[in-house]
N, C-alpha and C positions, 0 to 999 in steps of 0.2 A: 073634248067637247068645246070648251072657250074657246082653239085654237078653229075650229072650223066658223063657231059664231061669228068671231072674226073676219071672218074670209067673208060669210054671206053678208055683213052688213055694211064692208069695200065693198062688193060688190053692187048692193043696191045702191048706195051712194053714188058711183060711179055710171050705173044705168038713168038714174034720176039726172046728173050732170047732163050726159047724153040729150036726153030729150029735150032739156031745156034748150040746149047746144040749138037744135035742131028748129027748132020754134023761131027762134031768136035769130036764122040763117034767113027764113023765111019772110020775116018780116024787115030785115036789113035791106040795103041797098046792096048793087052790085060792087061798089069800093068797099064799102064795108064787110062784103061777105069772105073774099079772100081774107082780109084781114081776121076776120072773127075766126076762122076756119085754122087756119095758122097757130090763136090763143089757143085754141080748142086742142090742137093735136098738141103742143106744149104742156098745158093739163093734162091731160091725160098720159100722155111720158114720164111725167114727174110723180101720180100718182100709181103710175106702173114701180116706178124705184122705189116710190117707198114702199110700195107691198112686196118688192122683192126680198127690200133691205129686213122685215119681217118677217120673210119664210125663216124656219131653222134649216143652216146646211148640212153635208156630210159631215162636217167634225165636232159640230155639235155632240158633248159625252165622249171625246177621246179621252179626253184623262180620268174618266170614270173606269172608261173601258180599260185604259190602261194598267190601270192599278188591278184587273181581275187576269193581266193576261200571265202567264207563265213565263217564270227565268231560266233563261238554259244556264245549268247547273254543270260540273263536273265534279265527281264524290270518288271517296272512297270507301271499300269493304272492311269494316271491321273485322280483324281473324285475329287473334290468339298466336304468337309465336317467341321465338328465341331470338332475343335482340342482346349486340353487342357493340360497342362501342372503342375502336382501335384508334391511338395518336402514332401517325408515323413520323419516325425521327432517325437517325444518320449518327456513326459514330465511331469509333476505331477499339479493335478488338487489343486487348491486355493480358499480359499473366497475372495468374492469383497472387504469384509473386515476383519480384525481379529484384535478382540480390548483383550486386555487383562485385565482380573478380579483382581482386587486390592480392597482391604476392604481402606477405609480414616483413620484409627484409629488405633491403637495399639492394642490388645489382643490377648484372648488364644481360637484358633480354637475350638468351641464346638461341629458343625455338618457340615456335606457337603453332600449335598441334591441332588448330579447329579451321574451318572455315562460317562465314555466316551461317546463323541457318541449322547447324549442327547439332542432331541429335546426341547428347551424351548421356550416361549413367551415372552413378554417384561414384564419386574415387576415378574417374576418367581426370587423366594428368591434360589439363587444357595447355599451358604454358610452362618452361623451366627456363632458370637464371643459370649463370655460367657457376657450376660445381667447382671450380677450382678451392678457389678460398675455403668453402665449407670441407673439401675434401680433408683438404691440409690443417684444419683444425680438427677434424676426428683424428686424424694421424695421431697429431700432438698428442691430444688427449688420451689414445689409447696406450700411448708410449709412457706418459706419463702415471698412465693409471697402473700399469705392469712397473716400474719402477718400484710406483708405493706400494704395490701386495709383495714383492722382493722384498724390502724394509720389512712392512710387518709381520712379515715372515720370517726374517734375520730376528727381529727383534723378540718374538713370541717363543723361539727354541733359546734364546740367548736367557730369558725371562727363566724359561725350565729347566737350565741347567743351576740359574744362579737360586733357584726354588730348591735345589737338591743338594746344593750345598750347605744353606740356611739350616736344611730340616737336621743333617748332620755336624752342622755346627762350626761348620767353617765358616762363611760370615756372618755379620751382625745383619741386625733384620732392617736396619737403613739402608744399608746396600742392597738388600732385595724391594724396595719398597721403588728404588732410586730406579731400577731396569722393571720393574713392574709398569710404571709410567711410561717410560721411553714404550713400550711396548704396545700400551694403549694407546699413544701419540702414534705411531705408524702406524696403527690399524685405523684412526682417524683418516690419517691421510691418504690411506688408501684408499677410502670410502669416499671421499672428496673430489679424488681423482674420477674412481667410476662415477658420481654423478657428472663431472665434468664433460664424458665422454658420451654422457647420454645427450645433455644439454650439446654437444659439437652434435653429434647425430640430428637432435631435433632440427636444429639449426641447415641443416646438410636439407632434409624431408620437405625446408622452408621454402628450395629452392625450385620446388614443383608445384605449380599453381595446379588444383584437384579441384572437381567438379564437386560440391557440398549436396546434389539432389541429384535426379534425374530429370532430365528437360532439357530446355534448346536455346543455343547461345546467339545473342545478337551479335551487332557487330561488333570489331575490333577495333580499339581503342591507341593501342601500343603496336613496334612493328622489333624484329630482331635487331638488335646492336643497340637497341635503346638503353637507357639507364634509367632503372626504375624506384620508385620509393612505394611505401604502404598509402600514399595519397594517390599515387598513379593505379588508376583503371584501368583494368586491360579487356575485358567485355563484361557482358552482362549474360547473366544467369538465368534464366524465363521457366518460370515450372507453368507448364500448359496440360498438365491432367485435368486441371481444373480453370476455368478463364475468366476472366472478365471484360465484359465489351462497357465502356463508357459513351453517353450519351450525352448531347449537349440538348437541352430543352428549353426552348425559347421563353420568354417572361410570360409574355401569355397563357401558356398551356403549366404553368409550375404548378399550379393549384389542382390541375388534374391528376397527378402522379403522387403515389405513396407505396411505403414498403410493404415487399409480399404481393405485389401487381405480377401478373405473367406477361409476359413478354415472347415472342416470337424473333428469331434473327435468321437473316441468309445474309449469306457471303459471296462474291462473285466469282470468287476463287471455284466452289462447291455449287452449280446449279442444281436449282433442284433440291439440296441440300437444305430441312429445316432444326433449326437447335432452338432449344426452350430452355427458357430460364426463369426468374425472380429479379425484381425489384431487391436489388441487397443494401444497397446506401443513398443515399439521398443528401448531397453534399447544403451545407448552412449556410452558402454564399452566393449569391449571384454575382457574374462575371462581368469585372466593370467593363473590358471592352464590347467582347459580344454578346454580354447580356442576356448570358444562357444559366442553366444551371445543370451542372453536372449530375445527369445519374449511375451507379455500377453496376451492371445486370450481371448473377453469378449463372456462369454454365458450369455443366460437367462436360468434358473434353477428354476422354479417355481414347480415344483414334487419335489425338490431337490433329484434328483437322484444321482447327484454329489456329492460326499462327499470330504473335505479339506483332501489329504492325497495320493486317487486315482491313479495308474498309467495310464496315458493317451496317444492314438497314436493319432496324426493329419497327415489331410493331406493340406496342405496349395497350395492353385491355384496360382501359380506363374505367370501364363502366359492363356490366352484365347481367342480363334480367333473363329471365324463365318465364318462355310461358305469360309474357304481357301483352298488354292489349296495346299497339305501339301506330300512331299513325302521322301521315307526313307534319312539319310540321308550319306549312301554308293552310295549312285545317285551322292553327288557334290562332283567334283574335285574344286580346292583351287591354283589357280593362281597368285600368289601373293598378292595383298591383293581383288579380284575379285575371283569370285564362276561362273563354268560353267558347267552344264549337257549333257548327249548323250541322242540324240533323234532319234529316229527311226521314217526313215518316212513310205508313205506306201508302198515302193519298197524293202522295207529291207535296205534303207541305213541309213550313221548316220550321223547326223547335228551336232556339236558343237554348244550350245548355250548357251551363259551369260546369266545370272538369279542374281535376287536382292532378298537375303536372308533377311527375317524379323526376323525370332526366330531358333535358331538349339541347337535340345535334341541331342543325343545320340542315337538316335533308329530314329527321326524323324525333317524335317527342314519345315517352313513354308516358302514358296515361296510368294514373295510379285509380281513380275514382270519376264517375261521369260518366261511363261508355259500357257497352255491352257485348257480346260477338254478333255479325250481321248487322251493327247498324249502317246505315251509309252517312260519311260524314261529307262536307261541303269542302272542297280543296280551290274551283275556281268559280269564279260567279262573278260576269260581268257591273254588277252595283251592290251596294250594302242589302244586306237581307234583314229581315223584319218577321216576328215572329207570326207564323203562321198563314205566309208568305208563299202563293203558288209557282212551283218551280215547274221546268224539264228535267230530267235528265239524260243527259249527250251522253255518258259514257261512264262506267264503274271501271275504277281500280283495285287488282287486288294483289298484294303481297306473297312472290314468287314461293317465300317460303313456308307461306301460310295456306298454301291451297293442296 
């Protein structure tokens, strides 16, 4: 109503102008009438603009309007499922054990019975030294052993005749006491001699390097005609019943890793091929070069598919929920040190609400408290949102494995 009052009382003003205009032409002269005529339409121009400059325009109330129009939103579907959380990491497959082959004895390599790679059994003769020398000491030894059972065999009938005389009374009992001794001294020595003969034998059995398990020998070390000592290696001993793949895991991800994690491994050797295992050690050190830290994941390997050597990928389960309520995690804003999501209700508007985060990836957060199944949460939205804030929405997301 002001707004029209307005108008009618420019208006009369402007009609009253006029007439006097008009009066005032009349009674003028002819110079003066152009002239006058001239002022007149200048006035009147000028009170045209500013009644212009006074109507309200079109944009008048945009940013009233603006504030009621709707944000195009994009959300996702709250569902319910099985979230899991894998670190993949890279690493070279091991035996549970690697014992190394050492002959006990000094000599000159005469054969080596394996090649890389070699599956052996226990008591399989990997390597033997040249048997000469040990041969030639059993010799000795058993020659000598037969001499002294000879002796104390002479000595022991020589003992019982001189026993049989004593009893009878031909000699004195110093003389039998005197070949009593000598008697027991051979049979010493004959004893002496048979251990001797065992020790040349053992010594002989030294001269064949034996497989201590069953499992598979890496490479060789030593080659025939070498001269060896018990410090010299001649391969290594790999028991792959059982394995272990070693892990190097970056400084960053250390904290994620602990004993009794499962673990996942394939080999490029075996496509297709998956082995499972356990988190078994978790080494105390990080690696000053590359700043890794070693982990040992225990397999069972009874195929022994695994070979000591292997490039291996794992994927190690950091993290595993049941059944939660898990959504991207471009949904949470970060309030100092509190997490709060946009919810969309069902009128299209938006709730701010607090949420208790349990686990947050990079692509995805598990929500412990805050959410419900079905809500729709806010993942993109062109400017900050405000509570109770009218939205669009463009488009729902929903979690492949949650529908």
């Amino acid at each position: 109503m002001k707004k029209k009052l307005k108008f009618l009382i420019i208006g009369f003003i402007a009609l009253w102008v006029l007439v006097f205009a008009v009066m005032w032409i009349k009674s003028a002269g002819k110079k003066g009438q152009a002239k006058g005529l001239d002022s007149i339409k200048q006035m009147v121009a000028n009170m045209g603009k500013k009644q212009a400059a006074k109507k309200p325009g079109p944009e008048a109330g945009t940013e009233e309007q603006k504030e009621q129009e709707a944000v195009p939103v994009r959300c996702y579907k709250v569902m319910p499922m099985d979230f899991k959380d894998d670190l993949p990491v890279m690493g070279t497959v091991k035996g549970s054990l690697e014992i190394p082959l050492k002959f006990e004895i000094n000599g000159s390599l005469e054969a080596i019975n394996f090649r890389e790679g070699d599956m052996v059994n226990k008591g399989d003769i990997i390597a033997s030294l040249s048997k000469k020398d040990g041969q030639l000491k059993v010799d000795y030894a058993k020659a000598k052993f037969e001499a002294a059972k000879t002796q104390a065999l002479a000595a022991k009938k020589k003992y019982e005749i001189h026993k049989n005389l004593y009893d009878i009374g031909g000699i004195i009992k110093a003389k039998l006491e005197e070949v009593e001794l000598e008697a027991k001294s051979a049979e010493a020595q004959a004893k002496s001699a048979e251990v001797e003969v065992k020790s040349a034998e053992s010594e002989l059995k030294k001269t064949d390097l034996c497989a201590t398990r069953e499992g598979v020998l890496g490479a060789r070390e030593a080659e025939a005609g070498e001269f060896v000592t018990p410090n010299n290696k001649i391969a290594t001993l790999y028991d792959i019943m059982e394995a272990f793949v070693e892990l190097g895991i970056i400084e960053k991800d250390v904290d994620k890793v602990a004993l009794g994690q499962n673990v996942v491994i394939t080999v490029d050797a075996h496509q297709g091929a998956v082995f499972k295992g356990k988190v078994d050690y978790v080494y105390p050190v990080v690696e000053g070069k590359s700043r890794t830290l070693t982990v040992k994941i225990r397999i069972q390997n009874p195929d022994a598919q695994l070979l000591p050597g292997m490039f291996a990928r794992a994927m190690i389960t950091v993290a595993e929920f049941k059944n939660a309520i898990v959504i991207p995690s471009l949904s949470l804003n970060k309030k100092e040190e509190a997490y709060n999501v946009s919810v969309v209700d069902s009128e299209n508007k938006v709730h701010i609400r607090p949420v208790k985060v349990q686990y947050v990836t990079t692509d995805y957060s598990v929500i412990g408290e805050g959410l419900s199944e079905g809500e729709l949460v806010v993942t993109e939205t062109p400017q900050e949102l405000k509570e109770e804030m009218p939205v669009q929405v463009i488009e729902v997301q929903e979690n492949e494995a949650a529908k």
